[in-house]
N, CA, C and O atoms as a CHARMM CRD file, in Angstrom:
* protein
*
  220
    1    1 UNK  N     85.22000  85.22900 109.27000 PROA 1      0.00000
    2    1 UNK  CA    85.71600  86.37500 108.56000 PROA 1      0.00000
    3    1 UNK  C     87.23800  86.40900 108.64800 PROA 1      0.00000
    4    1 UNK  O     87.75200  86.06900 109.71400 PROA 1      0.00000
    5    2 UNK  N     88.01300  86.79000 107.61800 PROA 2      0.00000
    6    2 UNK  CA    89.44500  86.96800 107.55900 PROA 2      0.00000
    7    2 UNK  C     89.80500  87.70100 108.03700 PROA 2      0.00000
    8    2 UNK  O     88.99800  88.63100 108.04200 PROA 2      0.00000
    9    3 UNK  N     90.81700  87.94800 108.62100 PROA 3      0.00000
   10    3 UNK  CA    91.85600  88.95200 109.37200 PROA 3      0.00000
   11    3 UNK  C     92.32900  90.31500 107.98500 PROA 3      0.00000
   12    3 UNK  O     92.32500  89.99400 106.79600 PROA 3      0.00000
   13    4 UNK  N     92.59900  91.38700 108.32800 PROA 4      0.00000
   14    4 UNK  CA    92.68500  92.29200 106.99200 PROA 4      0.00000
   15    4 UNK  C     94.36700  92.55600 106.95200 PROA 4      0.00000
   16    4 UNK  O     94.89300  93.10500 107.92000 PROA 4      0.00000
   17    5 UNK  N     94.97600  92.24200 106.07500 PROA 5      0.00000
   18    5 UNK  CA    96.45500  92.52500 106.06400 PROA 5      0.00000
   19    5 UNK  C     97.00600  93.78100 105.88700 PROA 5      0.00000
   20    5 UNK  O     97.63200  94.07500 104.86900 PROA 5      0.00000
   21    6 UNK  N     96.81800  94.54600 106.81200 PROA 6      0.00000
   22    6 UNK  CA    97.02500  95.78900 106.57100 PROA 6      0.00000
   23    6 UNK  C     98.49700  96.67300 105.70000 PROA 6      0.00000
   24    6 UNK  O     98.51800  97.77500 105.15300 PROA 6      0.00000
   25    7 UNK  N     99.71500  95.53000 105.89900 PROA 7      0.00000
   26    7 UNK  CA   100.48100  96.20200 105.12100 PROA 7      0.00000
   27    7 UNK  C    100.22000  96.07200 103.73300 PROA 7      0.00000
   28    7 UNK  O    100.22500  97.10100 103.05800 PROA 7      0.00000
   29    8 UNK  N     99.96000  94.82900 103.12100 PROA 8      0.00000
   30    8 UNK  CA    99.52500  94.78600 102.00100 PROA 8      0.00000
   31    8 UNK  C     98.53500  95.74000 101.41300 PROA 8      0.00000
   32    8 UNK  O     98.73200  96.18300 100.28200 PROA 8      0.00000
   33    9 UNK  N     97.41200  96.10600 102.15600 PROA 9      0.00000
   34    9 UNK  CA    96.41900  96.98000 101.75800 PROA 9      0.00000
   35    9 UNK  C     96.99000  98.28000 101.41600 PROA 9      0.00000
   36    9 UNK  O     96.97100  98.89800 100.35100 PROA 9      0.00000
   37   10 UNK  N     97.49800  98.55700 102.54000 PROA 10     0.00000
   38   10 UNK  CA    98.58300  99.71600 102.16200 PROA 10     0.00000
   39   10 UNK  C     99.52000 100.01400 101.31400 PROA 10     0.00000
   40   10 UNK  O     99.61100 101.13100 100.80400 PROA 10     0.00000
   41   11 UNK  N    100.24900  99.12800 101.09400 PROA 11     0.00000
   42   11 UNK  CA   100.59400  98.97800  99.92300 PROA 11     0.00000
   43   11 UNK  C    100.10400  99.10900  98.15900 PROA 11     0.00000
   44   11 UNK  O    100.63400  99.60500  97.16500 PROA 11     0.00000
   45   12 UNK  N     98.45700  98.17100  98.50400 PROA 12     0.00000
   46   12 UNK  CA    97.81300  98.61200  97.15400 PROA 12     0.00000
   47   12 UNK  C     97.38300  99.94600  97.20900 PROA 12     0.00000
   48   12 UNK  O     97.21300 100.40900  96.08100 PROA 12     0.00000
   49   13 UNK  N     97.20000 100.55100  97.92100 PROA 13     0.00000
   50   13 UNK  CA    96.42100 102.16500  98.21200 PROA 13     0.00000
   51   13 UNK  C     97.63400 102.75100  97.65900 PROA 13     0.00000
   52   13 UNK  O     97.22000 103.76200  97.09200 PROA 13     0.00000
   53   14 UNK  N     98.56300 102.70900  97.54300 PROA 14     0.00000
   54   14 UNK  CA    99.26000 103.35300  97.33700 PROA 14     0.00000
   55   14 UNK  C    100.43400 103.37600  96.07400 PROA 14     0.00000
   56   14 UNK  O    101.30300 104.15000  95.67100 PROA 14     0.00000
   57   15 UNK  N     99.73100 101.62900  95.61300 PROA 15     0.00000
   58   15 UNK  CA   100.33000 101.77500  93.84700 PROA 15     0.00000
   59   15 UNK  C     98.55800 102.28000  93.07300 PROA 15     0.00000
   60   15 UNK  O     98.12600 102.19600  91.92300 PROA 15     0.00000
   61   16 UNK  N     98.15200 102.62100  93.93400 PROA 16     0.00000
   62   16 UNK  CA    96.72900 102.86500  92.83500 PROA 16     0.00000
   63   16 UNK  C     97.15900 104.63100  93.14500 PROA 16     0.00000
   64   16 UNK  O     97.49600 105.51700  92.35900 PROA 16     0.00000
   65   17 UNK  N     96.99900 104.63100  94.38500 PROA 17     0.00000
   66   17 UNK  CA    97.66900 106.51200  94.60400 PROA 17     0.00000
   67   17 UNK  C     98.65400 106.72100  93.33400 PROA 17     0.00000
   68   17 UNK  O     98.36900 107.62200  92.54400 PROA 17     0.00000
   69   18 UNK  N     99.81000 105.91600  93.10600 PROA 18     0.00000
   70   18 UNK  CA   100.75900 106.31900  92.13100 PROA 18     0.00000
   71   18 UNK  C     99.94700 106.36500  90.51200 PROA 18     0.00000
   72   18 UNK  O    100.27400 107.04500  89.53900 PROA 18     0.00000
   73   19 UNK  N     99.07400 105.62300  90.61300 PROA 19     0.00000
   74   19 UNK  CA    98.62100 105.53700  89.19600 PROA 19     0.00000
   75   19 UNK  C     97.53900 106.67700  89.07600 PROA 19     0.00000
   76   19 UNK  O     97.43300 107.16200  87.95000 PROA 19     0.00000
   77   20 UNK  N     96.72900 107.17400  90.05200 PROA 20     0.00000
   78   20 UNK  CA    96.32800 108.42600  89.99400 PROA 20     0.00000
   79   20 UNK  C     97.13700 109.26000  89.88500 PROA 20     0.00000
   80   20 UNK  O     96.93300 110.00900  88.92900 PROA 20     0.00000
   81   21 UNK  N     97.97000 109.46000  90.44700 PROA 21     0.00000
   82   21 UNK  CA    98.81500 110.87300  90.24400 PROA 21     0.00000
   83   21 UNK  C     99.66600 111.17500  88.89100 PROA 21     0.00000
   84   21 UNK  O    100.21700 112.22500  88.56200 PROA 21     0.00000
   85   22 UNK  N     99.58200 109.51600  87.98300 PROA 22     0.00000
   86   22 UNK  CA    99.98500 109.80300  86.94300 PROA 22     0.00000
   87   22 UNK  C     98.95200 110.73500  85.93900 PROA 22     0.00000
   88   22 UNK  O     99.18500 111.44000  84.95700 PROA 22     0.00000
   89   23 UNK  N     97.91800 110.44700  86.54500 PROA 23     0.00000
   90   23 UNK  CA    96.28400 111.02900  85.63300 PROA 23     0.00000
   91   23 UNK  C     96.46000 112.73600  85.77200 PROA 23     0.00000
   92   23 UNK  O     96.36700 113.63400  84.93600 PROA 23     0.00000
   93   24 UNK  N     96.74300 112.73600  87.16300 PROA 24     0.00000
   94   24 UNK  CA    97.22500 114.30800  87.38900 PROA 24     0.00000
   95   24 UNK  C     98.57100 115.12800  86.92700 PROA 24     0.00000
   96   24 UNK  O     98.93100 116.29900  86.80900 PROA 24     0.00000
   97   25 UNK  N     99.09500 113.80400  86.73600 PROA 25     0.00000
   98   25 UNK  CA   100.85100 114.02700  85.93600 PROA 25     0.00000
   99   25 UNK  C    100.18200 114.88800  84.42200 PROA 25     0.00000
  100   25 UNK  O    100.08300 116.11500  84.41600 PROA 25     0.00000
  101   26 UNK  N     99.85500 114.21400  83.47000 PROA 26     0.00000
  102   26 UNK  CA    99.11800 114.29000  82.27700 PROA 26     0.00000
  103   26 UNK  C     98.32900 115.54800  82.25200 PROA 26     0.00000
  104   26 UNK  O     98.64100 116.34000  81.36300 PROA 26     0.00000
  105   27 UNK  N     97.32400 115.90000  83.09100 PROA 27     0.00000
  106   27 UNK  CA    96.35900 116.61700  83.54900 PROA 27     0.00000
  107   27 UNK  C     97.57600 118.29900  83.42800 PROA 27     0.00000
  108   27 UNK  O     97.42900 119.39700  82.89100 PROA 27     0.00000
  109   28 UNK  N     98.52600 117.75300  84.12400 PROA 28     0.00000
  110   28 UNK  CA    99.19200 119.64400  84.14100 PROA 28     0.00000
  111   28 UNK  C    100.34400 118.99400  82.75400 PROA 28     0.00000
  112   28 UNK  O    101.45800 119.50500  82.87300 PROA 28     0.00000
  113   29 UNK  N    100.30400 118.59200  82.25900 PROA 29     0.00000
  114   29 UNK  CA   101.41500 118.10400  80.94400 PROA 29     0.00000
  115   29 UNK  C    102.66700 118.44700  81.39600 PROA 29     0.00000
  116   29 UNK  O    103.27200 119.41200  80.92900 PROA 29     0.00000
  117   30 UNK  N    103.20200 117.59700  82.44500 PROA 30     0.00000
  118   30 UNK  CA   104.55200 117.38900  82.60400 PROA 30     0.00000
  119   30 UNK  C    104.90200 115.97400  82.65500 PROA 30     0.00000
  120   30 UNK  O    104.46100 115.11000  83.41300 PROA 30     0.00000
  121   31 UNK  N    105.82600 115.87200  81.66200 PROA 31     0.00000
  122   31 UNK  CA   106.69800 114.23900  81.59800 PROA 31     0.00000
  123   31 UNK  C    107.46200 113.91000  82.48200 PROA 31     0.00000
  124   31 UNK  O    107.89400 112.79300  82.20000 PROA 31     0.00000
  125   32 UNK  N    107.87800 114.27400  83.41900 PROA 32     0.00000
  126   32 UNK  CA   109.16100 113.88900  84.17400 PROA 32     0.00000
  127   32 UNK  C    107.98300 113.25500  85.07800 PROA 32     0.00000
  128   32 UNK  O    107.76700 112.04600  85.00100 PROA 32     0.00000
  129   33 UNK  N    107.18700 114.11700  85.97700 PROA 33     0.00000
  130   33 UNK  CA   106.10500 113.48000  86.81500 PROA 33     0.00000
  131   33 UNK  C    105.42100 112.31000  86.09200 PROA 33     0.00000
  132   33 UNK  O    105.35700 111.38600  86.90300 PROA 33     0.00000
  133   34 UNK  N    104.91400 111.97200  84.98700 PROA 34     0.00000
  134   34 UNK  CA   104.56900 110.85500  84.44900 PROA 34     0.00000
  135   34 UNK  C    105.28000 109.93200  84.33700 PROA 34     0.00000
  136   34 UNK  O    104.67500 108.86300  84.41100 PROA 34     0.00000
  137   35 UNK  N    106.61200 109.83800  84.14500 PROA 35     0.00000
  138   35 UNK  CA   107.50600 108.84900  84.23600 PROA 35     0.00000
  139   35 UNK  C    107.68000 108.20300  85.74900 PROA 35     0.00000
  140   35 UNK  O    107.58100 107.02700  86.09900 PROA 35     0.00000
  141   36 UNK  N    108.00200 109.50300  86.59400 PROA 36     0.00000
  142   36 UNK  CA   107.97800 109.06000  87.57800 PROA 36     0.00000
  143   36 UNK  C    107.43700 108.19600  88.32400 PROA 36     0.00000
  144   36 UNK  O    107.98900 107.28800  88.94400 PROA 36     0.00000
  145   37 UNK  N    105.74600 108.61700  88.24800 PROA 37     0.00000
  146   37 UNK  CA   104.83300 108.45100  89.03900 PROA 37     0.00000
  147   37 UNK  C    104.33200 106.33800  88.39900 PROA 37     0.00000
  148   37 UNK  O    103.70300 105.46900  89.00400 PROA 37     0.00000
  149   38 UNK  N    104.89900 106.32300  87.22600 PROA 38     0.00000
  150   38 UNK  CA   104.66100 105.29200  86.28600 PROA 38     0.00000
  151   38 UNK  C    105.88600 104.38500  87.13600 PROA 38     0.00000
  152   38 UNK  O    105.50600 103.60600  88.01000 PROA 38     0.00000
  153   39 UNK  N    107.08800 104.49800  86.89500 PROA 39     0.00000
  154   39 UNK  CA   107.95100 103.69600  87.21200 PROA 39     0.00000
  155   39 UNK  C    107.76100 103.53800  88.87100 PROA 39     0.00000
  156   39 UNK  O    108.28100 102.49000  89.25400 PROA 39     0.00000
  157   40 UNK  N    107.14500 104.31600  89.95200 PROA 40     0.00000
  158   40 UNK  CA   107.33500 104.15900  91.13600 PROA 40     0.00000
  159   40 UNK  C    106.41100 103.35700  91.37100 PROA 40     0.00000
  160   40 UNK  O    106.64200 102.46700  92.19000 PROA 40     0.00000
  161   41 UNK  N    104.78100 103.44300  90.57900 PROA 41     0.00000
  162   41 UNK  CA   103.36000 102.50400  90.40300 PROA 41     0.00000
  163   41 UNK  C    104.39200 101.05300  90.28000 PROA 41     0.00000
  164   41 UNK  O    104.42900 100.22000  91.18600 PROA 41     0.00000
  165   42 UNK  N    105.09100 100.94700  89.17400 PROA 42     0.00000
  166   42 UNK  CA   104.90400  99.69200  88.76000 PROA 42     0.00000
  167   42 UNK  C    106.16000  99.35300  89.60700 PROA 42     0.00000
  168   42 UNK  O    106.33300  98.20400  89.20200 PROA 42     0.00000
  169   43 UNK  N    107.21600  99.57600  90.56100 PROA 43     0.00000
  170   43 UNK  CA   108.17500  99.61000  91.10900 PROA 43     0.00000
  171   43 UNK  C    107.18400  98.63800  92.65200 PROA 43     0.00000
  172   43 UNK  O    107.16900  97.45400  92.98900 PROA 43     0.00000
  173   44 UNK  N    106.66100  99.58600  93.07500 PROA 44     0.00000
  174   44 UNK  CA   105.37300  99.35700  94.47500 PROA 44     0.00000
  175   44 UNK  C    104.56300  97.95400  94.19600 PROA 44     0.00000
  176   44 UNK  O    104.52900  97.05700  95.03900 PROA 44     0.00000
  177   45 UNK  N    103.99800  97.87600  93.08100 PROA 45     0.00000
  178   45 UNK  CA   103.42500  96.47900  92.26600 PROA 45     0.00000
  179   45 UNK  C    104.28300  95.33700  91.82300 PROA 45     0.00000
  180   45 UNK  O    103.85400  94.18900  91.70900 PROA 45     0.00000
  181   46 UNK  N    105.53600  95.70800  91.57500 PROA 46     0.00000
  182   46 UNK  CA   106.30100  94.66900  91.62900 PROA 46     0.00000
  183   46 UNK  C    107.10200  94.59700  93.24700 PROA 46     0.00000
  184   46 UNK  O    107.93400  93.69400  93.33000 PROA 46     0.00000
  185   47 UNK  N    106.98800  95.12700  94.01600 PROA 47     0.00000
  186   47 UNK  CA   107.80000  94.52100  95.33500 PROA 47     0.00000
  187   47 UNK  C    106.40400  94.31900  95.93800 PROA 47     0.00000
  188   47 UNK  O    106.71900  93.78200  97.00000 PROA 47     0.00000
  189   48 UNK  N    104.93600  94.40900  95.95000 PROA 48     0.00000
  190   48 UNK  CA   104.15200  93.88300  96.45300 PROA 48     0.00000
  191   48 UNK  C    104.33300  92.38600  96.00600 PROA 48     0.00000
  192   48 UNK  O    104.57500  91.60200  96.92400 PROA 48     0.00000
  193   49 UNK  N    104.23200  91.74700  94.42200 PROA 49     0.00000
  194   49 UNK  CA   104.14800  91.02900  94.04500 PROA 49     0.00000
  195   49 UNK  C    105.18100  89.72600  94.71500 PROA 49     0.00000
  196   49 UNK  O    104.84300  88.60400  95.09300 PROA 49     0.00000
  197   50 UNK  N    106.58000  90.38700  94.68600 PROA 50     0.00000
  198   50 UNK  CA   107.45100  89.59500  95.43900 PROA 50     0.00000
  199   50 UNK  C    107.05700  89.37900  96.69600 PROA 50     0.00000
  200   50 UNK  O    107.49500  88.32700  97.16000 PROA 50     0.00000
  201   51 UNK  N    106.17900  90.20200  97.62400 PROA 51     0.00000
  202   51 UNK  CA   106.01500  89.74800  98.90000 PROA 51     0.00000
  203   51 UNK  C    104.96800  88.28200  98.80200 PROA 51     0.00000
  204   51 UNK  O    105.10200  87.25200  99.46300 PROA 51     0.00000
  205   52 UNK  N    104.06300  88.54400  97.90300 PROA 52     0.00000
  206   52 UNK  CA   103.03600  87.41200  97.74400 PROA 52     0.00000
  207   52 UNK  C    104.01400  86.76500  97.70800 PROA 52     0.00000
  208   52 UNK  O    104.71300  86.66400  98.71600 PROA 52     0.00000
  209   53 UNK  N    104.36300  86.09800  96.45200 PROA 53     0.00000
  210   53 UNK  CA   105.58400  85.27800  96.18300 PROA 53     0.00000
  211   53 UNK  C    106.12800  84.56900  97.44000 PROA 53     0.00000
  212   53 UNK  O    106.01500  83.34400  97.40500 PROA 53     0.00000
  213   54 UNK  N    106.69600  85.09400  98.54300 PROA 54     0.00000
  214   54 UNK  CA   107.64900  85.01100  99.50000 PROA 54     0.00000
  215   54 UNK  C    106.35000  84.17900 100.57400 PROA 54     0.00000
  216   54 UNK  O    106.72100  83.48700 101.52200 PROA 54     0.00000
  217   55 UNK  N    105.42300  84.29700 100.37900 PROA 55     0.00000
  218   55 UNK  CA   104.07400  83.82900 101.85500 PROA 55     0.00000
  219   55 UNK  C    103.53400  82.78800 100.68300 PROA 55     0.00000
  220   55 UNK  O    102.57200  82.05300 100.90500 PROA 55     0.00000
């Protein structure tokens, strides 16, 4: 069995957290929180991505 990489995991928990909260962004119809919550998702997903990259 593999060892569990916990920062990484954490990491995804928490660009999927951002992409929920965009659902809830939408949900009360405010744009600033949707932008936000969008650019910080895909911000978290791209510096995960660079860590793969880097190992």
């Amino acid at each position: 069995m593999k060892n569990i990489n916990f920062p990484m995991l954490f990491l995804a928990i928490l660009v999927i957290a951002m992409f929920v909260a965009v659902g809830i962004a939408i949900s009360y119809q405010n744009i600033w929180l949707i932008i936000l919550f969008i650019v910080l998702g895909f911000g978290f997903m791209g510096y995960g991505i660079s860590l793969k990259k880097k190992k």
